[in-house]
N, C-alpha and C positions, 0 to 999 in steps of 0.2 A: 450545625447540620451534620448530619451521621446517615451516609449511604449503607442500602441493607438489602439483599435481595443481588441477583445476576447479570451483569451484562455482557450479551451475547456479540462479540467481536468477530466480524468477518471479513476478513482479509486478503488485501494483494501482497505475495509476497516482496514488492519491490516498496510497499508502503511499511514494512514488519520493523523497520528500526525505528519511526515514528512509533509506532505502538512502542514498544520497547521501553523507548526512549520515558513514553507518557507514564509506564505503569511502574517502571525503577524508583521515579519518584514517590510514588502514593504505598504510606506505611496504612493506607486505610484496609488493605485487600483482607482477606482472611485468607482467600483458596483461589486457586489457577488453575482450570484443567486448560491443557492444549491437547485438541482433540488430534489424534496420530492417524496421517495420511502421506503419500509419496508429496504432497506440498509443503508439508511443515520440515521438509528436511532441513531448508536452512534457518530456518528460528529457533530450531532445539539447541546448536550449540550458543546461538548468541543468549538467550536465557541464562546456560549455565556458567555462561562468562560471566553474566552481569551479574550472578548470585539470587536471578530470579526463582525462589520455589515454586514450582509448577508436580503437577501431576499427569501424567501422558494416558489418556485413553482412548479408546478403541470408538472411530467414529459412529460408528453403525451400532453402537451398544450405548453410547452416550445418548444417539438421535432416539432410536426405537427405546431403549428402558425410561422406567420410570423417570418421574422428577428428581432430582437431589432433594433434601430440605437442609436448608442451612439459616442460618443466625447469625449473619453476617454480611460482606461484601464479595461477592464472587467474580468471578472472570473465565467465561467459556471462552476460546479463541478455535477460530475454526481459517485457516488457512485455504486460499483458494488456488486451483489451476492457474496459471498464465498463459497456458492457451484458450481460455478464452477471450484472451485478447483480441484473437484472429478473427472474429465476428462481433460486433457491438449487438447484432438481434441478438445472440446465441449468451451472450453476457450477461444482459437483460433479461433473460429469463431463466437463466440457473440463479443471478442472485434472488429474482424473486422467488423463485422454487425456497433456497438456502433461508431466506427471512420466514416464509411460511413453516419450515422445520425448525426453526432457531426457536422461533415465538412461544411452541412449549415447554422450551428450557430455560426462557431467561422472560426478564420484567423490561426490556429494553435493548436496543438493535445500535451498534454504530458498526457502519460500513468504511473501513481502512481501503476508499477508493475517489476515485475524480469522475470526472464524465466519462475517460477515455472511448475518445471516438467518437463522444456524444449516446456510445451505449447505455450509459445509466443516468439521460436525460429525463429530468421528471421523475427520478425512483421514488424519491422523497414523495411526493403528490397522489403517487399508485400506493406506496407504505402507509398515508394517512387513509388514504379509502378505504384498504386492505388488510392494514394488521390490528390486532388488538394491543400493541404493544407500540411504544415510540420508538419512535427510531433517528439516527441523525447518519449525516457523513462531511466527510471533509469540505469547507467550505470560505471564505477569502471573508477581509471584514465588511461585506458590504451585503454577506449572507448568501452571494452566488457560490453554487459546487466548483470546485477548481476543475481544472482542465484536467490535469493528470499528475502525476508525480513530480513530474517538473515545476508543475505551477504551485504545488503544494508545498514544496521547498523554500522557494522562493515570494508567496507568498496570494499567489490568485490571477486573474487574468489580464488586468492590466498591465502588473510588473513582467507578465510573460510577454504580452506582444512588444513590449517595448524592449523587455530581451532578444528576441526573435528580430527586431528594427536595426540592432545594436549589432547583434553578431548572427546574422544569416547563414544559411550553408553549415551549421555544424552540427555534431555529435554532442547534445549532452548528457552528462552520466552523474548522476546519486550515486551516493558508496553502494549500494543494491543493486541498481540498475546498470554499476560496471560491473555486477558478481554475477549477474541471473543473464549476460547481453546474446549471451548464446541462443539462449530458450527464445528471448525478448525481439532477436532484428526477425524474425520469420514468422511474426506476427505481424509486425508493419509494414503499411499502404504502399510501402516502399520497394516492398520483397515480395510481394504479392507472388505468385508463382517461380520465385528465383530459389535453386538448390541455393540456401546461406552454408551447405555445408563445403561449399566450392569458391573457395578464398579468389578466384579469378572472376567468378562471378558477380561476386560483393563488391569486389576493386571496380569492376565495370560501371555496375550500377551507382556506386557512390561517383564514379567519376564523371559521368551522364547528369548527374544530382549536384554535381561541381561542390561533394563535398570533400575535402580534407583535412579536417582539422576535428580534433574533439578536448570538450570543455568538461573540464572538473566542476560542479558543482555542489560544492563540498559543506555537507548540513551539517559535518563535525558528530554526526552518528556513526555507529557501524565498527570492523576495522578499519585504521587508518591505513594502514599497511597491504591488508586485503586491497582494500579502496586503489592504492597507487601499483599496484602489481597489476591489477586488473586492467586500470588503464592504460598501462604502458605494454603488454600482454592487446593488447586490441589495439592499439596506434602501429606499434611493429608489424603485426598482421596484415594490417591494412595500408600502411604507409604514412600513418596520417603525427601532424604535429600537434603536439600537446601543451593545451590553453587550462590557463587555473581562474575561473570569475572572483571580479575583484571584489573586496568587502561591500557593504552594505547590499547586495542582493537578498542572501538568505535568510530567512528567518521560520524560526518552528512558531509562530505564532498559531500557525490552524493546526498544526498538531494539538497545541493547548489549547486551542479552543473546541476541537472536535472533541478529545477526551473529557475535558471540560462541561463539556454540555450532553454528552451520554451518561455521564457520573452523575451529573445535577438530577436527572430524570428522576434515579436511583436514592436523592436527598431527603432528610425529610427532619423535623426539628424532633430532640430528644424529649 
């Protein structure tokens, strides 16, 4: 089987190493555009680490001009805000905006996201009413969408609650998700109207929240080294002790299977 034609990857930045991760493997690609916006900042250098060739253009001239034609396996990547994490309505409806624009450039949609929040509850079900093209997104082996990046890690919603059972009360952090944490606590339920730029305010409220402590969960993507600066850079800040989750949690399994199943869309017998 020989994929041929485009898929159009829309992304969280805190899910970009998953991607990464999926497309370093596949000697099938021909061409990478990463469409250039203030979101893709931090996937352009991890690309050029990994030796991924990519081609960088200009959103609004990729969306609005013509189609490419190619004879091949493409890869559009279109990186998204993380503040719209701060509203799940507001999320839900820029992705569905972003798939209704995608759908004239590519032959197939995977969404580099979870429900977070429960905002993109159902996307998949609005995507089959709605677009002329398929689409998938991250999802556990039992076909439910993960929760969010954590669950996505780790591997869907079961092994999450029972994490959450296990170790209550913490901080957990993906190599991402300790790189982006800044952008990231002033989105959540948590901080809701709280300055996060007010490290007396954070202490508060985590201490209200009777959190202390934060967990490495570490997918072995990303920098390593980033990854451990990061978290020890926001434990110091906050005062908090630092936990590393022990083997057998993590697993890329829905990373492989989300790319997996977007590519397959894309297959077709020679």
């Amino acid at each position: 089987m020989t994929a041929k034609g485009t898929l159009g990857v829309i992304a969280c930045p805190i899910l970009e190493d998953e991607l990464i991760y999926s497309i370093s493997k596949d000697n099938e690609i021909s061409k990478i555009y990463l469409l250039d916006n203030r979101h893709a900042r931090s996937i352009k250098p991890k690309l050029i680490k990994k030796g991924i060739e990519h081609e960088i253009v200009n959103e609004e001239d990729f969306m609005n001009g013509p189609r490419a034609a190619n004879d091949g396996y493409e890869i559009a990547i279109w990186m998204m805000d993380l503040g719209l994490h701060e509203e799940p309505v507001d999320l839900k409806e820029a992705i569905k905006e972003c798939m209704f624009r995608m759908q004239e450039h590519a032959d197939a949609i995977v969404l580099y996201y979870g429900l977070c929040g429960n905002g993109l509850k159902d996307i998949d079900i609005w995507a089959k009413d709605n677009l002329r093209i398929p689409m998938t997104i991250i999802r556990d082996n039992e076909g439910k969408i993960v929760d969010d990046c954590i669950a996505a890690a780790i591997g869907g919603t079961k092994k999450y609650l029972a994490l959450l059972r296990k170790y209550p009360g913490i901080m957990y952090f993906t190599p991402a998700f300790a790189t982006n944490y800044d952008d990231l606590l002033g989105r959540m339920e948590l901080f809701k109207g709280v300055d996060t730029g007010d490290d007396s305010m954070l202490k508060m409220v985590f201490e209200m929240a009777d959190y202390h402590e934060v967990m490495k969960v570490d997918t072995g993507l990303g920098d390593q080294d980033e990854f451990q600066a990061a978290v020890e850079k926001f434990a110091n800040r906050m005062g908090f002790d630092i936990l590393t989750l022990e083997d057998g949690w993590v697993t890329l399994e829905p990373a492989d299977r989300v790319y997996g199943e977007a590519k397959g869309f894309l297959e077709r017998s020679n």
